[in-house]
C-alpha positions as CSV (number, residue, x, y, z in Angstrom):
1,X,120.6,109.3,205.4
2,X,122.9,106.5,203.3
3,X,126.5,107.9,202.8
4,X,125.0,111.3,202.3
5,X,122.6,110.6,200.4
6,X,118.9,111.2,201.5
7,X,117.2,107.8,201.2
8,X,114.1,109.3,199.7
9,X,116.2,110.5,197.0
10,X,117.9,107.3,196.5
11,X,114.3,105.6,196.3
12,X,113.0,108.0,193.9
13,X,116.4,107.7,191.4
14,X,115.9,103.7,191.5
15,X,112.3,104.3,190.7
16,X,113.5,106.2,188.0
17,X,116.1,103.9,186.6
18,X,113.0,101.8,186.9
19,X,110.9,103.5,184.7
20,X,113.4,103.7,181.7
21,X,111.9,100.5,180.2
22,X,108.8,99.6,178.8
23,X,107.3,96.4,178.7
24,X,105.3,94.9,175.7
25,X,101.6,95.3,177.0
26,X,102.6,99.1,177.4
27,X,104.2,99.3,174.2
28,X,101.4,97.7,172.0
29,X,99.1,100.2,173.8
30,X,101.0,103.6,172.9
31,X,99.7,102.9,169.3
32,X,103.1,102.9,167.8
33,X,102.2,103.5,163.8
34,X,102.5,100.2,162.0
35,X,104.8,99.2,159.3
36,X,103.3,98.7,156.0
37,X,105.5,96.4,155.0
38,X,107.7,94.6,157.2
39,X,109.0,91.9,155.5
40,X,110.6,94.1,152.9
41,X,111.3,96.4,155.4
42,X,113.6,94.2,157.6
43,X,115.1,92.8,154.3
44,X,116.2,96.4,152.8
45,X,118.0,97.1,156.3
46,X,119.4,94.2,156.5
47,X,120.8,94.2,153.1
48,X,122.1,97.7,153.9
49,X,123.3,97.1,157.0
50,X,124.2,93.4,157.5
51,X,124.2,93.1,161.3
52,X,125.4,91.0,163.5
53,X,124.5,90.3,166.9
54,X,125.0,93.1,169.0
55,X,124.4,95.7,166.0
56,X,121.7,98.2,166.4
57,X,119.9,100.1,163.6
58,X,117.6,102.9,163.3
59,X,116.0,104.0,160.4
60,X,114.2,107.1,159.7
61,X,111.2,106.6,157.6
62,X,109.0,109.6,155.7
63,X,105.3,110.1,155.5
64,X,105.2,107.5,152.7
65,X,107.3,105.0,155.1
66,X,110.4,104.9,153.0
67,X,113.9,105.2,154.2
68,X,115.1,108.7,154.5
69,X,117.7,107.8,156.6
70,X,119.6,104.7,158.6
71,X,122.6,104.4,160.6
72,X,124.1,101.2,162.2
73,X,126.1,100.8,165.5
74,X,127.9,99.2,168.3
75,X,126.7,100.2,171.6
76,X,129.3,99.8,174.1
77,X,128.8,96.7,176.2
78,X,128.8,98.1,179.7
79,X,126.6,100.4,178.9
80,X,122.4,98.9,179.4
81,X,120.4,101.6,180.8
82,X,117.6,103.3,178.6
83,X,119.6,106.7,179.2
84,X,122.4,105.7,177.8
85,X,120.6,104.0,175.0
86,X,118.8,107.1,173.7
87,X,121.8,108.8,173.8
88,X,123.4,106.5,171.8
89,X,120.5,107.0,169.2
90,X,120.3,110.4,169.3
91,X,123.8,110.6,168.4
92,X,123.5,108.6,165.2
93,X,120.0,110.4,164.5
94,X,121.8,114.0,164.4
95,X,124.6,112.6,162.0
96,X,122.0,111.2,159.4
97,X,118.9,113.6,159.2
98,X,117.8,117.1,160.5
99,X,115.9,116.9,163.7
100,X,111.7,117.8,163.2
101,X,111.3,120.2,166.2
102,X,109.7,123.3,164.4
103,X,107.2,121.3,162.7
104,X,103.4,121.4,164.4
105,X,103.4,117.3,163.4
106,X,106.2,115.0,163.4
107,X,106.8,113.9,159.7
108,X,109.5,111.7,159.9
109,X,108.9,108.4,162.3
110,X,112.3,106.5,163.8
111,X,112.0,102.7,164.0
112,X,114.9,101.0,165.5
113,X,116.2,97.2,165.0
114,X,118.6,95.6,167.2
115,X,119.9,92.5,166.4
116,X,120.9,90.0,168.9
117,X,121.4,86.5,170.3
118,X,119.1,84.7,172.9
119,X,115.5,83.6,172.6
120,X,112.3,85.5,170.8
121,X,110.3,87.4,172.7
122,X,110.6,90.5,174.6
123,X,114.3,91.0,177.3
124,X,114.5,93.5,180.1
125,X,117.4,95.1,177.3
126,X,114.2,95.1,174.9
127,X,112.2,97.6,177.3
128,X,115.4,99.8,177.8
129,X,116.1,100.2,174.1
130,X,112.1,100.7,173.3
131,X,112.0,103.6,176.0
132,X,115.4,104.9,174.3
133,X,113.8,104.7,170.9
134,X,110.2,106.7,172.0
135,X,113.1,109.4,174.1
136,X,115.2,110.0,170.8
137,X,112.1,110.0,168.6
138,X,110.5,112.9,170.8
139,X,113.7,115.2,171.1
140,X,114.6,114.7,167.8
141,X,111.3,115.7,166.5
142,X,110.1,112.5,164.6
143,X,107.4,109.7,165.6
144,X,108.1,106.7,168.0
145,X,107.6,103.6,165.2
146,X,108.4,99.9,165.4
147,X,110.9,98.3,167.8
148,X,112.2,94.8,165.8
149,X,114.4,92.2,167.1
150,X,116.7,90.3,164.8
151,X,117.7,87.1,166.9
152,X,118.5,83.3,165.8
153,X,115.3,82.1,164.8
154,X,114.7,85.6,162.7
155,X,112.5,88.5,163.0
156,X,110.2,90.0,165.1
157,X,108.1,93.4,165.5
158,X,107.6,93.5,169.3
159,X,104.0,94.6,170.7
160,X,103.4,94.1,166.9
161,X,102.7,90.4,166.4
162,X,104.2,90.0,162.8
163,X,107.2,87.9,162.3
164,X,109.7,86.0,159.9
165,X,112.2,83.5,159.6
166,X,114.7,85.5,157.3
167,X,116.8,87.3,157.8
168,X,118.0,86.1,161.2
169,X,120.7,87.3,163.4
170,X,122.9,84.8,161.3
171,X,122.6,86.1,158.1
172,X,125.1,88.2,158.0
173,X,127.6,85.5,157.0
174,X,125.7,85.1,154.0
175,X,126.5,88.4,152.7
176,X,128.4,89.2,149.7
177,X,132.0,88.8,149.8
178,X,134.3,90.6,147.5
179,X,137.3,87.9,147.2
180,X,140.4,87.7,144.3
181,X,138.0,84.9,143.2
182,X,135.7,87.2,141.7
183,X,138.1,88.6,139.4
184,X,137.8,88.0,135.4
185,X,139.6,84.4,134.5
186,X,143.1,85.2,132.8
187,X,143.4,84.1,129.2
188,X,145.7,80.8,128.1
189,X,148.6,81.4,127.0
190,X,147.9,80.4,123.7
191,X,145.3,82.8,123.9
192,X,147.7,85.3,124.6
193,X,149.9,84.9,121.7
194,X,147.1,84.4,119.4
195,X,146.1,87.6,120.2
196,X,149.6,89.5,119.9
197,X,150.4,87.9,116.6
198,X,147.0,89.1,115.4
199,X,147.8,92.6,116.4
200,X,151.4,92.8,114.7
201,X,149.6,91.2,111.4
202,X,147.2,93.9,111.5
203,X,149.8,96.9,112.9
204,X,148.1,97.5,115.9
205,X,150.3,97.5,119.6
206,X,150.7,94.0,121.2
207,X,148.2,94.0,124.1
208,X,149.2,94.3,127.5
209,X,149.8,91.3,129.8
210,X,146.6,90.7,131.8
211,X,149.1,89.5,134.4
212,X,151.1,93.4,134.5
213,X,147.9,95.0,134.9
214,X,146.3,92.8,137.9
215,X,149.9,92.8,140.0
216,X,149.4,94.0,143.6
217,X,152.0,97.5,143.1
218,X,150.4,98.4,147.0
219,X,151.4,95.6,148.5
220,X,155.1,95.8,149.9
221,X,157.3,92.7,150.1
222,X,157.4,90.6,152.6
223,X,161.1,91.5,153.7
224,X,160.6,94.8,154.0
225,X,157.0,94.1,155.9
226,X,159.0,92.2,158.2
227,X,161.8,95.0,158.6
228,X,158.9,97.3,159.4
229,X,157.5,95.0,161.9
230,X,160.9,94.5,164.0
231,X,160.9,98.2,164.6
């Protein structure tokens, strides 16, 4: 007896803390369905999704193996058991797509990318989100698929054996970005009065300053953003 605790209980929750992982060997011989597809596959999500390291995203995929459904997240950083992980899963599963229990046959199949830093290969936090996945797949009613990593040097299916170079867990910052750049190039202001002296020849309205129409109205001053901010 520990603290209260019966030591054969103890025992018997480490062996189960244990247990919520699964190693590569084990995972290649479940005969998790394979994707048909990969390279595509990881580059959809990606574009989708563009994770970054610590993002994790599952994807629920139909009996033709496209995308039904996909969800990204940030799991909380304490947290690294397997429990918590298919909690975590399950959470995002029931906001995306019905769950499958009253089917005979599971229809829909969950595959799960997480994309982090560190080495290829398979971590211990590998095996704890690969138990998580095959936990949220059954109680959700859909098929355990793929497990993929997303780290530095790019993709991998785990137990799997395919790989890629792109996308990586960098590639992210290659994403579009949507700057003030982007926006149409003003006219000249020649080109400007060109155009209003052509509209008043032929009686039409002077056209509207490209400069009225593109001014920031949302955007308060800077006084009274300062104002604001001493309150």
């Amino acid at each position: 007896m520990i603290n209260g605790i019966d030591r054969g209980q103890r025992l018997l929750a480490q062996e189960g803390d244990r247990r919520r992982t699964i190693d590569v060997e084990s995972w290649a011989a479940a005969g998790v369905p394979l994707l048909r597809d990969p390279r595509e596959f990881v580059t959809e999500l990606h574009r989708r999704h563009l994770p970054q390291p610590g993002t994790v995203v599952v994807t629920v995929l139909n009996a033709l193996h496209r995308v039904t459904a996909s969800a990204s997240f940030v799991p909380r950083p304490h947290q690294s058991d397997g429990w918590q992980h298919r909690n975590a899963i399950l959470a995002q599963l029931r906001q995306v797509t019905p769950h499958e229990l009253r089917r005979a046959a599971p229809a829909g199949t969950a595959v799960l990318l997480r994309c982090r830093e560190g080495a290829a290969g398979w971590t211990e936090q590998d095996g704890a989100w690969m138990w998580a996945l095959r936990d949220a797949a059954a109680l959700h009613g859909l098929r355990c698929g793929s497990y993929l990593a997303l780290t530095p040097t790019g993709w991998q299916i785990l137990g799997d054996g395919r790989s890629g170079r792109s996308p990586h867990s960098g590639s992210w910052a290659a994403g579009p970005v949507h700057t003030v750049t982007e926006l149409p190039p003003r006219p000249s202001r020649a080109a400007r009065q060109a155009a209003q002296e052509a509209a008043r020849d032929a009686g039409r309205p002077e056209p509207r300053s490209p400069e009225r129409a593109w001014a920031p109205s949302a955007v308060a001053p800077a006084e009274t953003a300062r104002r604001a901010a001493g309150h």
